[in-house]
Every structure is written in C-alpha cells, then in structure tokens.
PyMOL Python script that loads the backbone (N, CA, C, O; Angstrom):
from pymol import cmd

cmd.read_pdbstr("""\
ATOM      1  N   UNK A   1      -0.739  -3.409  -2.359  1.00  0.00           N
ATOM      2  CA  UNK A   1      -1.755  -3.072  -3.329  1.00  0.00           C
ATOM      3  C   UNK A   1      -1.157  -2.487  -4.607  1.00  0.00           C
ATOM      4  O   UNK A   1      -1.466  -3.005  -5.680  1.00  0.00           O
ATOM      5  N   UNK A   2      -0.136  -1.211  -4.563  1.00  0.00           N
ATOM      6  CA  UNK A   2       0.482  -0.907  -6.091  1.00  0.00           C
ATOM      7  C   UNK A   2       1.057  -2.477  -7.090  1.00  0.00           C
ATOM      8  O   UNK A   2       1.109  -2.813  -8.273  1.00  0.00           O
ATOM      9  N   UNK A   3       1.345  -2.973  -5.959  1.00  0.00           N
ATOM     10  CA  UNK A   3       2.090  -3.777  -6.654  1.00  0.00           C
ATOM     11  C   UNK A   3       0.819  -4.683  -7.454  1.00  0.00           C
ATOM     12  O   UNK A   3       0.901  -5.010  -8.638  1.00  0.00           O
ATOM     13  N   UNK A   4      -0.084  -4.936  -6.770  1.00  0.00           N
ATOM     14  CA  UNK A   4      -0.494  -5.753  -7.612  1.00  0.00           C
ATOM     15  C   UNK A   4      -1.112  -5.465  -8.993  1.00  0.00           C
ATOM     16  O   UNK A   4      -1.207  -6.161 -10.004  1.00  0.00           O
ATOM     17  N   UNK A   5      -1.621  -3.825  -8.614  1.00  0.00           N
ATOM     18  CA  UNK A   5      -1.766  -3.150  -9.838  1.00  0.00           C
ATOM     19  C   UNK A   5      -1.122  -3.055 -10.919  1.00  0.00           C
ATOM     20  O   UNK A   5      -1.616  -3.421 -11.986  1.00  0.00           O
ATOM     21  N   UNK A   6      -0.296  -2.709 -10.852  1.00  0.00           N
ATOM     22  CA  UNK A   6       1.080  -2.993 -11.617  1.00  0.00           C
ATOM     23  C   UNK A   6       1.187  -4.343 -12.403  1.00  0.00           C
ATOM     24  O   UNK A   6       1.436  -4.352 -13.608  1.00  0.00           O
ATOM     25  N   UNK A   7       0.981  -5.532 -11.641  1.00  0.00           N
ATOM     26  CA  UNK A   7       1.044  -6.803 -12.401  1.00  0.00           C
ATOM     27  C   UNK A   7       0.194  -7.241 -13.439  1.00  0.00           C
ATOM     28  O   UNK A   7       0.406  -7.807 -14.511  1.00  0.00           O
ATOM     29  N   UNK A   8      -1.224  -6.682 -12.627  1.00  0.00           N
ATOM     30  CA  UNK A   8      -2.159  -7.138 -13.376  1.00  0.00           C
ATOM     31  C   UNK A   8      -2.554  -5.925 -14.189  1.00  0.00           C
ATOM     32  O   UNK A   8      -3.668  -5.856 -14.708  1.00  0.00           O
ATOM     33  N   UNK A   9      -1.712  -5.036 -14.294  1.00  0.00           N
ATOM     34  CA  UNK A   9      -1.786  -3.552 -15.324  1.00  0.00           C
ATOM     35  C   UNK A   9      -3.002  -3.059 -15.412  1.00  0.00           C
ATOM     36  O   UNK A   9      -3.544  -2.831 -16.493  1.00  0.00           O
ATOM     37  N   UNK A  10      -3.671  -2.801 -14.001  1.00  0.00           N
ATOM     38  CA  UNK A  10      -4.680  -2.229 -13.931  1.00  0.00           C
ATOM     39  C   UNK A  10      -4.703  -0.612 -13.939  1.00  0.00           C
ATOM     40  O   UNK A  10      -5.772  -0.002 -13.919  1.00  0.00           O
ATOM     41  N   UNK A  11      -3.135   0.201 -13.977  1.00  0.00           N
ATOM     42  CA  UNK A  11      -2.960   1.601 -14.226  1.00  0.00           C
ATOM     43  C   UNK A  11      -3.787   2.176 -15.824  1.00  0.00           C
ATOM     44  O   UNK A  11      -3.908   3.329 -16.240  1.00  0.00           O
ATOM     45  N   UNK A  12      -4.283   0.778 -16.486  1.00  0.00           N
ATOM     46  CA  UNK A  12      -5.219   1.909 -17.333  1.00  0.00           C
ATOM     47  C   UNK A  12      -6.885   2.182 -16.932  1.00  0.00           C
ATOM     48  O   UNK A  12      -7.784   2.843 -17.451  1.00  0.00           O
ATOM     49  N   UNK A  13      -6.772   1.255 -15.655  1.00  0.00           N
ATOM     50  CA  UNK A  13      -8.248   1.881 -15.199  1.00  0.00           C
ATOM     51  C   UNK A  13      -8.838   3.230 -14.666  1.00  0.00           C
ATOM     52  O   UNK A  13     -10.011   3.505 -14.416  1.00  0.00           O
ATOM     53  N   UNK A  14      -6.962   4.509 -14.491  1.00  0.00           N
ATOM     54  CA  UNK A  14      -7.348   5.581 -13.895  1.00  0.00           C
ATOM     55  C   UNK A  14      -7.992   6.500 -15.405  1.00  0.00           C
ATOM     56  O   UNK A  14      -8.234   7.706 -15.445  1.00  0.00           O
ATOM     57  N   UNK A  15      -8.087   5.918 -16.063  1.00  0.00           N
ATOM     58  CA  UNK A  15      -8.378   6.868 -17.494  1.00  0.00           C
ATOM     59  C   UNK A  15      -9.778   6.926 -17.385  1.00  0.00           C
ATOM     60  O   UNK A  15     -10.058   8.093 -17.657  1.00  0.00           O
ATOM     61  N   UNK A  16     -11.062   6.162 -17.076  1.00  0.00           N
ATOM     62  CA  UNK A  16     -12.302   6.279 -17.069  1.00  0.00           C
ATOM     63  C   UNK A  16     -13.181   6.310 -15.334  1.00  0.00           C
ATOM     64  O   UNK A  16     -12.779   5.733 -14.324  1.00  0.00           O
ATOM     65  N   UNK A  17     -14.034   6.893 -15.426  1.00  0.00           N
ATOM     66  CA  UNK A  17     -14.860   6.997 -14.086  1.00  0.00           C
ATOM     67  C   UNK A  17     -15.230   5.883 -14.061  1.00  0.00           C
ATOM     68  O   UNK A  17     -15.548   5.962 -12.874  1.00  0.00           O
ATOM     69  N   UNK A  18     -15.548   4.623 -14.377  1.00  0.00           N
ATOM     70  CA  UNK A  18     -16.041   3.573 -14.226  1.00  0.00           C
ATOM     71  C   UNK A  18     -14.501   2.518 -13.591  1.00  0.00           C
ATOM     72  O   UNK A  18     -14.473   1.612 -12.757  1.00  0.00           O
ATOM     73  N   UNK A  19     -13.360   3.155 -14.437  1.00  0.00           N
ATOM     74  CA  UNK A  19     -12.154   2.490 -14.057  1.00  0.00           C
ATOM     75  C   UNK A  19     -11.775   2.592 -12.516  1.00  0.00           C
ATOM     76  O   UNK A  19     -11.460   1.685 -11.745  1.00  0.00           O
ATOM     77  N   UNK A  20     -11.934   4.394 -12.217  1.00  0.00           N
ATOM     78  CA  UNK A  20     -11.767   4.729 -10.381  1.00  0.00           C
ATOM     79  C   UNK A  20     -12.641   3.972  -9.940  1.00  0.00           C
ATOM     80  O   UNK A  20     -12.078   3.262  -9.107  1.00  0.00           O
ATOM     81  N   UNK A  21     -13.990   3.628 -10.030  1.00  0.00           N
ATOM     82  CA  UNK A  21     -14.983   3.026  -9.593  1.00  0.00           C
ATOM     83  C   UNK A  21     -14.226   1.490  -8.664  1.00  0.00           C
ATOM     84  O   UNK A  21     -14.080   1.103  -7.504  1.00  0.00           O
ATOM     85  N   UNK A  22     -13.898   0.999 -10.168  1.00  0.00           N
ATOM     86  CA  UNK A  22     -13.437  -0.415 -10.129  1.00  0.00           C
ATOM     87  C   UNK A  22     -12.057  -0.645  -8.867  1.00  0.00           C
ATOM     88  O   UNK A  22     -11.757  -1.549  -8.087  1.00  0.00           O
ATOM     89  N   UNK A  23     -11.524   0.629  -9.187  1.00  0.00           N
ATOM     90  CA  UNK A  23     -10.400   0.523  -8.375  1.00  0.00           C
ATOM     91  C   UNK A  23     -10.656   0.806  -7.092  1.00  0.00           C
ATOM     92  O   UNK A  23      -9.771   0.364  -6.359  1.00  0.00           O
ATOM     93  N   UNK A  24     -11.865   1.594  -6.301  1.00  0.00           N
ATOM     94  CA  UNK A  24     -11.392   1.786  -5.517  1.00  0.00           C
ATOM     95  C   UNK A  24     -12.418   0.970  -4.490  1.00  0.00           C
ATOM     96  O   UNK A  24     -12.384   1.038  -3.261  1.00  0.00           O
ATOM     97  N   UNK A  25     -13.533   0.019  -5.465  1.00  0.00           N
ATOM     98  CA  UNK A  25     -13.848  -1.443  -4.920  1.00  0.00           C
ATOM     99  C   UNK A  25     -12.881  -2.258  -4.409  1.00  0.00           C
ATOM    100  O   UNK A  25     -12.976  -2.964  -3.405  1.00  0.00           O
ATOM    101  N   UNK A  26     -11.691  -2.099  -5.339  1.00  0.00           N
ATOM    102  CA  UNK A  26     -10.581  -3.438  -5.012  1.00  0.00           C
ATOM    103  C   UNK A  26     -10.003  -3.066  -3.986  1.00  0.00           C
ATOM    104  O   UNK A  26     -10.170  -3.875  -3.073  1.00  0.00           O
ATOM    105  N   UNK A  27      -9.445  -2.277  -3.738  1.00  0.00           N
ATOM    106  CA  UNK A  27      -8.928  -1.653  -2.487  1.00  0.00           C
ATOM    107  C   UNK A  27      -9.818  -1.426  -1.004  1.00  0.00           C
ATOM    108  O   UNK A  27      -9.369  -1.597   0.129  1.00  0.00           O
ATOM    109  N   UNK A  28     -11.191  -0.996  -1.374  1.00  0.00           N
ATOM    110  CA  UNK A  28     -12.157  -1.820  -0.347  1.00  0.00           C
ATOM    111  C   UNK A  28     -12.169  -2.792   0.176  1.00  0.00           C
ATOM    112  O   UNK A  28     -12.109  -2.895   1.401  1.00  0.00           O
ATOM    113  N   UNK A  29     -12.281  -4.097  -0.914  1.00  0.00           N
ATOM    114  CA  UNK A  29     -12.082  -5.232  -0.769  1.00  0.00           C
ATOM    115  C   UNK A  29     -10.876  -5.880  -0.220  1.00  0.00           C
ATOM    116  O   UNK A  29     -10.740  -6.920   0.425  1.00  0.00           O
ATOM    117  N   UNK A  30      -9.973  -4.932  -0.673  1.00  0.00           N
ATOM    118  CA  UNK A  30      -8.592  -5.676  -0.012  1.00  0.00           C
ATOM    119  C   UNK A  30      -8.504  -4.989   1.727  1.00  0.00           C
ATOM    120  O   UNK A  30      -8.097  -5.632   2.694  1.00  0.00           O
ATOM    121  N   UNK A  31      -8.829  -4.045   1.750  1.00  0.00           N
ATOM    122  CA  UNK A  31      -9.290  -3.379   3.656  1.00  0.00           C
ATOM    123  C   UNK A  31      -9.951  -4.551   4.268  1.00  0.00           C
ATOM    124  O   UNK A  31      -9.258  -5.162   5.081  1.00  0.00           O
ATOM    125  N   UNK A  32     -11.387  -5.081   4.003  1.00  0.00           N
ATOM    126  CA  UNK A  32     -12.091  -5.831   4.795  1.00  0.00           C
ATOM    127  C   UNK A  32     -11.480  -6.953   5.744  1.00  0.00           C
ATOM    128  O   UNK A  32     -11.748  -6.748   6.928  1.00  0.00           O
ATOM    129  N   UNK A  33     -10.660  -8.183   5.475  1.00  0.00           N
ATOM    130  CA  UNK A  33     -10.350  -8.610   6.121  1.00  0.00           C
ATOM    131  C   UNK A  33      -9.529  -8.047   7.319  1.00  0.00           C
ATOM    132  O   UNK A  33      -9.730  -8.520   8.438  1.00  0.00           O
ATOM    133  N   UNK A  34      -8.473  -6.907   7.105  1.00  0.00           N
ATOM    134  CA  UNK A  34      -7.641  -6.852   8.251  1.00  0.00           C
ATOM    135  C   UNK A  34      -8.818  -5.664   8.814  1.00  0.00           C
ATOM    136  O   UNK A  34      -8.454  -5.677   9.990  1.00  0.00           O
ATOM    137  N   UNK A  35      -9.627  -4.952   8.798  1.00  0.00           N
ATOM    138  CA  UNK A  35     -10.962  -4.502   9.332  1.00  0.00           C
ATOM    139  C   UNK A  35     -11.322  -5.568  10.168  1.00  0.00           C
ATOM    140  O   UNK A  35     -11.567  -5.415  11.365  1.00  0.00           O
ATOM    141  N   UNK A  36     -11.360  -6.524   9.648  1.00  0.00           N
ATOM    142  CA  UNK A  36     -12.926  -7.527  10.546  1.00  0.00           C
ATOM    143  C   UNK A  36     -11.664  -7.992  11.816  1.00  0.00           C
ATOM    144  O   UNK A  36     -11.897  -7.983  13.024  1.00  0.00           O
ATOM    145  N   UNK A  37     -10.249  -8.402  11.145  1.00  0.00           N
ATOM    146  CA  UNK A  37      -9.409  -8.952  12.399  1.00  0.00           C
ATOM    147  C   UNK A  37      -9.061  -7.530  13.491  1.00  0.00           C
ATOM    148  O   UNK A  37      -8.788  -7.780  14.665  1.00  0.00           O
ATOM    149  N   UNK A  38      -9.087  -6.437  13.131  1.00  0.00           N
ATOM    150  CA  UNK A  38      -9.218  -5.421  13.789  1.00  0.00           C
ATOM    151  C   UNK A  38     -10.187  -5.186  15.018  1.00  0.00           C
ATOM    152  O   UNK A  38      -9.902  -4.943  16.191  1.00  0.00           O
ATOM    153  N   UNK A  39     -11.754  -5.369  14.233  1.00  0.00           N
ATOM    154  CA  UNK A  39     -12.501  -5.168  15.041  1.00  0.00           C
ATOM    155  C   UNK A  39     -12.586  -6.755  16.009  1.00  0.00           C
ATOM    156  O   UNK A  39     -12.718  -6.836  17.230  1.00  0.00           O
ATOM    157  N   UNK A  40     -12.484  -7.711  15.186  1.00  0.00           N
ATOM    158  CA  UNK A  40     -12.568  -8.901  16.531  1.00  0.00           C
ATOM    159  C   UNK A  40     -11.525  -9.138  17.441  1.00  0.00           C
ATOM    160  O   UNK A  40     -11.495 -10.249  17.971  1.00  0.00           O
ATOM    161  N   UNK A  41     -10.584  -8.232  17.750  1.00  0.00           N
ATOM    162  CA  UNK A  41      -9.454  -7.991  18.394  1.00  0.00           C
ATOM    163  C   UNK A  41     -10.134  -6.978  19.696  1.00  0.00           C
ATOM    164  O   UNK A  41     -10.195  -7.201  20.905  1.00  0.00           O
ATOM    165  N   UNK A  42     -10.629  -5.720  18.835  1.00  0.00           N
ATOM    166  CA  UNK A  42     -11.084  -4.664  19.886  1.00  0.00           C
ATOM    167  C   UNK A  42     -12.284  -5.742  20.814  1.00  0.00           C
ATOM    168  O   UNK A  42     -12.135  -6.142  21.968  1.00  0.00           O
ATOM    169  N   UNK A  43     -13.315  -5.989  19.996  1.00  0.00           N
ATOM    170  CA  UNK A  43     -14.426  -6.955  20.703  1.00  0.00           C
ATOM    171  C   UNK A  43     -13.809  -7.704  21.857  1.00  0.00           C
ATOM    172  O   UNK A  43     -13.862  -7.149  22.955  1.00  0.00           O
ATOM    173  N   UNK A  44     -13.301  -8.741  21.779  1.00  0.00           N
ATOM    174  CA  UNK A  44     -12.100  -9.208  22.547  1.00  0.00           C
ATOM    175  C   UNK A  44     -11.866  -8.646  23.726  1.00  0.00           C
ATOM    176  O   UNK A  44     -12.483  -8.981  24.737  1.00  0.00           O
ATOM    177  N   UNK A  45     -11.008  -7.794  23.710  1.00  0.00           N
ATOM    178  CA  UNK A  45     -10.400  -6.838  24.736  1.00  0.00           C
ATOM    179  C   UNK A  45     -11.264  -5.724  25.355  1.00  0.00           C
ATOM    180  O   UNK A  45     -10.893  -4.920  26.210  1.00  0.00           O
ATOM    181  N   UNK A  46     -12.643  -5.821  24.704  1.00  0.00           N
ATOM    182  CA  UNK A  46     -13.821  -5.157  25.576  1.00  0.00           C
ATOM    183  C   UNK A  46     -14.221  -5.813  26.331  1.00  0.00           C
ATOM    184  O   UNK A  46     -14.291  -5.433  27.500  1.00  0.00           O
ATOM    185  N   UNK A  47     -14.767  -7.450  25.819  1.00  0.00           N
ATOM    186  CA  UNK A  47     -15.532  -8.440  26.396  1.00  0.00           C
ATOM    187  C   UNK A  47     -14.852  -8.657  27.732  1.00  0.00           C
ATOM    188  O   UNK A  47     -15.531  -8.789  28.750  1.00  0.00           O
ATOM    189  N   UNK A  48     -13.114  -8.709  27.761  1.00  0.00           N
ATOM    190  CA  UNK A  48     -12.729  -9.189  28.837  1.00  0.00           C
ATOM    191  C   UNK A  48     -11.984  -8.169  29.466  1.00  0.00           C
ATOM    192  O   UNK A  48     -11.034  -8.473  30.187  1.00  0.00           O
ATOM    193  N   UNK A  49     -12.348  -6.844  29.252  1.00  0.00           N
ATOM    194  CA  UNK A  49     -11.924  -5.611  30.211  1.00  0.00           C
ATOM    195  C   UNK A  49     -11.265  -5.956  31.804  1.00  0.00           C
ATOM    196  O   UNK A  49     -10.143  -5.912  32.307  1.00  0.00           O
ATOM    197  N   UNK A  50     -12.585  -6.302  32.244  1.00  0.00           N
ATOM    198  CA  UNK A  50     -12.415  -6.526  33.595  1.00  0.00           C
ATOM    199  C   UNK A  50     -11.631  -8.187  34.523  1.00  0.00           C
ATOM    200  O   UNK A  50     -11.216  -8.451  35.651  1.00  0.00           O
ATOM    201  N   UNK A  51     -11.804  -8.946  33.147  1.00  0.00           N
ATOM    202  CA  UNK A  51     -10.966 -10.339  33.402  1.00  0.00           C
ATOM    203  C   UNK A  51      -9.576 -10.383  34.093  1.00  0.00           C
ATOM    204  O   UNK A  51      -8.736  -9.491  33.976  1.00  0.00           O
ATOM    205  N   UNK A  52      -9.425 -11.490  34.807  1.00  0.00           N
ATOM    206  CA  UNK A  52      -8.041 -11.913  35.134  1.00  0.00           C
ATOM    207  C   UNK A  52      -7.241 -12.687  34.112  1.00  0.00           C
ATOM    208  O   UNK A  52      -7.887 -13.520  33.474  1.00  0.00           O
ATOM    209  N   UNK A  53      -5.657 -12.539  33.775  1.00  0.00           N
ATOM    210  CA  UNK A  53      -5.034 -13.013  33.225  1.00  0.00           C
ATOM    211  C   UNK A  53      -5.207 -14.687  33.103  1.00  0.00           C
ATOM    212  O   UNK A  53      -5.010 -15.439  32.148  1.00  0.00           O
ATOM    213  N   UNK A  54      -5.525 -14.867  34.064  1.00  0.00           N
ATOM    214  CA  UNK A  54      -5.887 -16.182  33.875  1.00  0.00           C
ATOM    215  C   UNK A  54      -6.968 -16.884  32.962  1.00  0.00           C
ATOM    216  O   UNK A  54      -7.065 -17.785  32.129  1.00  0.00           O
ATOM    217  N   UNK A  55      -7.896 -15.712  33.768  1.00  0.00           N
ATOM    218  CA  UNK A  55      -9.402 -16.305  33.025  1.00  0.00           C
ATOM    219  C   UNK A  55      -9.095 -15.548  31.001  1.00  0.00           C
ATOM    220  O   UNK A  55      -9.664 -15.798  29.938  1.00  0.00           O
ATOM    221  N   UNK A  56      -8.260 -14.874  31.277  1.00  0.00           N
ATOM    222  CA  UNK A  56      -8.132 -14.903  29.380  1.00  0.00           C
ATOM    223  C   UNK A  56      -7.319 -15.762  28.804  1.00  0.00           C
ATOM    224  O   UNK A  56      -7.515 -16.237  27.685  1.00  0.00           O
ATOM    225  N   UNK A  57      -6.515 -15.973  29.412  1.00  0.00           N
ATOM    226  CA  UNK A  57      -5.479 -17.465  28.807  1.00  0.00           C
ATOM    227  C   UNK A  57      -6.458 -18.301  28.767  1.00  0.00           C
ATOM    228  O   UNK A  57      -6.634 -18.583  27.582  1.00  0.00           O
ATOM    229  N   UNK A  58      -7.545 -19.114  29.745  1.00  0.00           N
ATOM    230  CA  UNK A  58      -8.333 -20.262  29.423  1.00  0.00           C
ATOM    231  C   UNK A  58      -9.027 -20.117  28.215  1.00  0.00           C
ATOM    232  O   UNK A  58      -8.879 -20.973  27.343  1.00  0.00           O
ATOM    233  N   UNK A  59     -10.061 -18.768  27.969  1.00  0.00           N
ATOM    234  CA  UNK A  59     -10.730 -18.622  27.194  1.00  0.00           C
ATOM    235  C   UNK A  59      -9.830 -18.670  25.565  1.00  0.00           C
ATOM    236  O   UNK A  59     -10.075 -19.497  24.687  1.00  0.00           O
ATOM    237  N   UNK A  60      -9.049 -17.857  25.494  1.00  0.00           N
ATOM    238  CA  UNK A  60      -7.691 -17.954  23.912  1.00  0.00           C
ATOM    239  C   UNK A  60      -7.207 -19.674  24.381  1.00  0.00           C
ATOM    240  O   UNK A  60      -6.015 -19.654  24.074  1.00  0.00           O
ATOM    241  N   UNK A  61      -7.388 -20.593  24.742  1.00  0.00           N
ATOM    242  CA  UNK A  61      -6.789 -21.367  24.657  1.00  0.00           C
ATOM    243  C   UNK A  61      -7.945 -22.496  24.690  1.00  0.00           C
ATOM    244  O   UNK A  61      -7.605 -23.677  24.763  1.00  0.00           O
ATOM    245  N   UNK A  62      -9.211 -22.166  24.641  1.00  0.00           N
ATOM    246  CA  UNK A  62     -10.652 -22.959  24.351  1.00  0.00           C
ATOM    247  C   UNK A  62     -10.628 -22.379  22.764  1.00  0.00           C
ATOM    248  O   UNK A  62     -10.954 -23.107  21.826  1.00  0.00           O
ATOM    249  N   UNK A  63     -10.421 -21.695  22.674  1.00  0.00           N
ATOM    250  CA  UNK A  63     -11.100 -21.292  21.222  1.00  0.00           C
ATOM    251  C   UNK A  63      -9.894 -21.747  20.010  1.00  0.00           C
ATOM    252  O   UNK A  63     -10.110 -21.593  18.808  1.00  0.00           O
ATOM    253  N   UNK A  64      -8.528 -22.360  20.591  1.00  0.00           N
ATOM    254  CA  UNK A  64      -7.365 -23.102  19.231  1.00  0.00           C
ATOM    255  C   UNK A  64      -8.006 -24.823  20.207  1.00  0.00           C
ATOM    256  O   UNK A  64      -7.611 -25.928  19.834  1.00  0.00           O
TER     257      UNK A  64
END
""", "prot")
cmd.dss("prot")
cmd.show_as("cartoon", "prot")
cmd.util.cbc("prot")
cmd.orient("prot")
C-alpha cells in the first residue's frame, strides 16, 4: 500500500480531511478481498469440522 501511494503521489492527500477520508477508503478497499478469502477459508473449516480427510479432499476437488 505505501508504495503505491508514493507512485501515484497521493502523500498530498494527508493535508485535507476530505484527503484522510479518501485515503483511508483506499486502504479499506484494498483489505476487502484478502477479508472475504479469510472469511471463506474460516467458513470452510467450520462447515467441515467434523469431516473425514477424505470426505474434504472430494469436496476441494469438486469445486476446481
């Protein structure tokens, strides 16, 4: 994330309240995806708590 700030020289957005605003949308935005692969990971490993190794290899290997 600095970095990209940096490129796209968004360090003059800390000068206005509307600029933090902006910034700290983008950084929201950049959380969400590894959030959602987070939580469909935990989901996952709830759903099949009680499963056999087996029966989770079939299921990860129906869903590629």
């Amino acid at each position: 994330m600095p970095h990209a700030v940096q490129y796209f020289r968004l360090q003059e957005w800390v000068d206005s309240v509307t600029g933090l605003v902006a910034l700290g949308g983008l950084i929201f935005g950049c959380g969400l995806p590894g959030w959602a692969i987070v939580r469909w990971v935990f989901n996952f490993i709830e759903r099949n708590r009680d499963a056999g190794i087996d029966e989770v290899a079939k299921e990860v290997k129906e869903v590629q």
